[in-house]
SETI-138336 format. One record per residue (C-alpha): residue in one letter; x, y, z. Coordinates in steps of 0.1 Angstrom, whole numbers, plus 5000, padded with zeros to 4 digits. Example, Ala and Ser with C-alpha at 12.3 -4.5 7.8 and 13.67 -1.06 7.14 Angstrom:
REM residues 2
a512349555078/s513749895071/
This chain:
REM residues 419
x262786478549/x261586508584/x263386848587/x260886948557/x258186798574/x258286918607/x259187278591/x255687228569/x253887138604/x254487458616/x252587668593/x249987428581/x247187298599/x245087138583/x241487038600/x242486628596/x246086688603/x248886698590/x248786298583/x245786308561/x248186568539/x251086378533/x249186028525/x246586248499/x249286408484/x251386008485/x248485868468/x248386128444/x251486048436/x251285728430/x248285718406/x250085968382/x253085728384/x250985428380/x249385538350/x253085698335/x254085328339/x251385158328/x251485408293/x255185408285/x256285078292/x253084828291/x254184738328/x251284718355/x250585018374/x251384868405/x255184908399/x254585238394/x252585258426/x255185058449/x258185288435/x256585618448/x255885418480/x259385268483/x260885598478/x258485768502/x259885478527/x263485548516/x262985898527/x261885888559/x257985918555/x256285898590/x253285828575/x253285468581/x256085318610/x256384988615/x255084738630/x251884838621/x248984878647/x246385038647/x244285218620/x247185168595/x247084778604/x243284808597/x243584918563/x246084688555/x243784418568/x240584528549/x242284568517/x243784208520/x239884128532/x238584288502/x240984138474/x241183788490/x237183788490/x236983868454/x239483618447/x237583418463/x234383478447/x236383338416/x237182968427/x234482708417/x234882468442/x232782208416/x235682278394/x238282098416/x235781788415/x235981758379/x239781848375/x241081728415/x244781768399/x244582098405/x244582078439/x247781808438/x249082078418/x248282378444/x249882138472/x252982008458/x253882398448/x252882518483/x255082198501/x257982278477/x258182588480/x258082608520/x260482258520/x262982458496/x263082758514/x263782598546/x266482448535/x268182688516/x267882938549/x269282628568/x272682658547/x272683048549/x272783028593/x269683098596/x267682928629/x265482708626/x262982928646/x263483208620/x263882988592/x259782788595/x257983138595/x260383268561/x259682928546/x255782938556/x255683298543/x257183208512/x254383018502/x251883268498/x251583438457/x249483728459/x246383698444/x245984098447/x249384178423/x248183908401/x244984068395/x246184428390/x248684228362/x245484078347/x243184378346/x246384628334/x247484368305/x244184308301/x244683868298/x242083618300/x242783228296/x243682918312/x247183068325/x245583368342/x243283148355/x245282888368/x247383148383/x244883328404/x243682988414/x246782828425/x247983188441/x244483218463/x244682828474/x248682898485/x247583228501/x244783038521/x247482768535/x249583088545/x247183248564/x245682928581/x249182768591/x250983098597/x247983278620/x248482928643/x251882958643/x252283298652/x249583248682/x252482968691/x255483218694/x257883268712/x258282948716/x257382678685/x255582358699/x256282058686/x253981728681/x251181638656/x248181728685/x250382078695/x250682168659/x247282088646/x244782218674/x245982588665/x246082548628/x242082398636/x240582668656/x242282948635/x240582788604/x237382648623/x236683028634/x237683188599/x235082958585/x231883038612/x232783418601/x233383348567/x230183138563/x228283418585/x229283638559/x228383468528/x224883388543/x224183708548/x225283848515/x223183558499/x220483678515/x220884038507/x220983928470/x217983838473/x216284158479/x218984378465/x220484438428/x224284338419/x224784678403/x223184898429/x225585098449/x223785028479/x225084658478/x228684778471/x228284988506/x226684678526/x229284418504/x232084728520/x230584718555/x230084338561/x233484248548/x234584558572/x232684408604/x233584048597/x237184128596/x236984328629/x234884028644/x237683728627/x240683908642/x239083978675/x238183588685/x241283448672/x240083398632/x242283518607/x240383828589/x241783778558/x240983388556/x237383448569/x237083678540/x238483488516/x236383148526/x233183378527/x233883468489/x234383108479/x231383028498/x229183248483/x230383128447/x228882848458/x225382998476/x225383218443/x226883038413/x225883298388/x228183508381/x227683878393/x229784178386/x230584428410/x229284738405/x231385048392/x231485218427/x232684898446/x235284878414/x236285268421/x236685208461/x238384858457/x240985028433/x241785298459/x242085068484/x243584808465/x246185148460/x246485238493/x247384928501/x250384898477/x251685168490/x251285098526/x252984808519/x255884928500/x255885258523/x256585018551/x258884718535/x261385008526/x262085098558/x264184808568/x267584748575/x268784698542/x272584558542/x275084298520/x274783998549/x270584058545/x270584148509/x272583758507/x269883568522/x266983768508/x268483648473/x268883298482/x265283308498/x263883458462/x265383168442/x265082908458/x261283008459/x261083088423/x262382758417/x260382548441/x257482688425/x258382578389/x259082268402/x255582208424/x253682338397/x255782158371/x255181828391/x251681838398/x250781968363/x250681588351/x246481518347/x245781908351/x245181928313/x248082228311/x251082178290/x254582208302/x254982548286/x251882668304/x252682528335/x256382748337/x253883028327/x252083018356/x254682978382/x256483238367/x252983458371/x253183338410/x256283528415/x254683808437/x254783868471/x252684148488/x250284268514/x249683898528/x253083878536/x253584188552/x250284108575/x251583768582/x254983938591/x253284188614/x251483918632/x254783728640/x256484028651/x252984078671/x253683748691/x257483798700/x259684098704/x262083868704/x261883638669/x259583908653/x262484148643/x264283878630/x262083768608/x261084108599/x264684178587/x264583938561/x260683928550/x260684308543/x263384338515/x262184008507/x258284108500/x259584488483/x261484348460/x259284088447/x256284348451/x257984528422/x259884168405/x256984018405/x254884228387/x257484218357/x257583848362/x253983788357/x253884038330/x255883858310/x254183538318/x251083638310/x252383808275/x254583508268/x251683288272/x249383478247/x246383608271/x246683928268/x244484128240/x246584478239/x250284398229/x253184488245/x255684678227/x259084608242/x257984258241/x256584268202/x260384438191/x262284138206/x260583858194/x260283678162/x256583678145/x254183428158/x256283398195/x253783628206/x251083378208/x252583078220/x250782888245/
């Protein structure tokens, strides 16, 4: 593929370079494969979306190298920004007052998981040192999969909603604990004070920016309409600026934007729809950011000692998460069935992951590749197993109002609907 490319470079320039070519025509790609997917088998379009990616990685696209940096880092950062603050423009934090098993629920799935992990990376050989960033990674669902499962089957009810909740909260103790740890690297300190001040500042800063953020949104609302297009730029802009400001002082940009959503749920508590151009620029960004992701999680070393431990790490997360959420589901007002729905619909991994794995091979050359090696298969394959997991989840536990055909032919009637 590079012969092609470097053959094509020769005869075409086009004014933005040749770059601007190859991702157009990617994307492109992509969205007709995204919506084949999404028509033919009832399965989200993001599947569709990380195959053209992964093959576009497989083949030697130049497009995106890793590590990130730079503009391609950007992106990655303000579609994360952009997903995480809608997400968190969902979570009612009044909610948790009058349901506060929710959050035992969130924690015991979060601790599981990362305890589990650890462990089960311990008795593969893996260091220790290599091991606590996997296991921390491992926590974090992703909230942006999730929603692109949601919107493409269509599902609404206490599953889905528990799922998006429980994924954002997991993906918020990522960030916070993972951005501290990372700024500790090479070397991991230990002690209560050593481990704590970092975790502090990263989240004290994320929440000045996030809060900054939210004021000034709240304010804008005042003046300006939900459904003008005008708020969808300045919305697009401030998230934009905030996440420059968060990463530059030592915040995490996707936390600040994700705490600035959940914050202004609270300034704003009635609800407010985004208008249809933020809805058409979130979806290509959302889609540029699949792909980025995928583009870049292909090109690992992929071999049978990795492929080993990437297994082990995928169950032993799958089943630390049925367990946490299975545990803490007691008071929650879920039932058994819907709780193994919606870890099942926490499967997916994504573009958190990736930017948490590019900040840790930020802070050491030495345990960054390391942890690279294993967190890139890791995050492609549940990118794409993921999806199918929380499709079926979601289907299995009745939310969704279109049916799903391979589903319908291999049940029994009334399965459909069981809750």
């Amino acid at each position: 593929m590079n012969d092609i490319l470097t053959i094509w470079s020769e005869w075409i320039k086009p004014s933005a370079g040749l770059p601007t070519v190859q991702w157009s025509i990617l994307l492109a790609l992509a969205a007709a494969s995204g919506h084949l997917v999404n028509r033919y088998t009832g399965l989200p379009k993001v599947i569709g979306y990380s195959v053209i990616g992964a093959f576009a990685g497989l083949a030697g696209f130049t497009g995106a190298v890793w590590p990130l940096k730079g503009t391609g880092l950007f992106l990655l950062e303000l579609g994360v920004a952009v997903v995480l603050f809608e997400a968190g423009g969902r979570i009612p934090l009044r909610w948790f007052r009058h349901n506060p098993m929710v959050l035992v629920q969130s924690l015991a799935e979060s601790a599981f998981t990362f305890l589990a992990v650890h462990w089960v990376l311990g008795l593969m050989g893996v260091r220790a040192t290599v091991a606590e960033p996997l296991a921390l990674l491992a926590m974090a669902a992703s909230p942006a999969v999730l929603a692109r499962v949601a919107i493409d089957t269509r599902a609404a009810g206490p599953v889905t909603d528990r799922a998006l909740v429980l994924s954002t909260l997991s993906t918020l103790y990522a960030l916070t604990i993972c951005s501290a740890r990372a700024g500790m690297m090479p070397r991991f300190e230990t002690g209560l004070a050593n481990t704590l001040y970092p975790v502090l500042v990263v989240l004290g800063l994320s929440v000045v920016v996030g809060a900054v953020l939210a004021l000034t949104l709240r304010t804008a609302l005042r003046v300006m309409s939900p459904t003008s297009e005008n708020t969808a730029i300045l919305l697009l802009a401030l998230i934009a600026a905030s996440s420059a400001l968060a990463a530059n002082y030592g915040g995490s940009a996707p936390l600040s934007a994700l705490l600035g959503g959940m914050l202004l749920k609270q300034l704003n508590p009635r609800p407010w729809s985004w208008p249809r151009q933020m809805g058409t620029a979130s979806s290509m960004l959302t889609m540029l950011m699949f792909v980025l992701v995928s583009v870049v999680a292909a090109q690992a070393n992929w071999n049978k000692p990795v492929a080993g431990v990437v297994m082990a790490l995928i169950a032993a997360r799958m089943v630390a998460k049925v367990a946490g959420v299975g545990l803490g589901n007691v008071g929650s007002g879920a039932s058994w069935k819907q709780a193994l729905w919606v870890s099942l619909a926490m499967s997916p991994m994504s573009s958190v992951a990736l930017l948490l794995v590019s900040q840790y091979v930020a802070a050491s050359s030495a345990l960054g590749p390391e942890i690279a090696g294993i967190a890139l298969p890791t995050i492609l394959t549940m990118e794409i197993l993921g999806a199918i997991l929380a499709t079926v989840a979601i289907y299995r536990a009745g939310e969704s109002s279109r049916p799903w055909e391979p589903l319908r032919r291999n049940t029994q009637p009334g399965t459909l609907n069981e809750s």
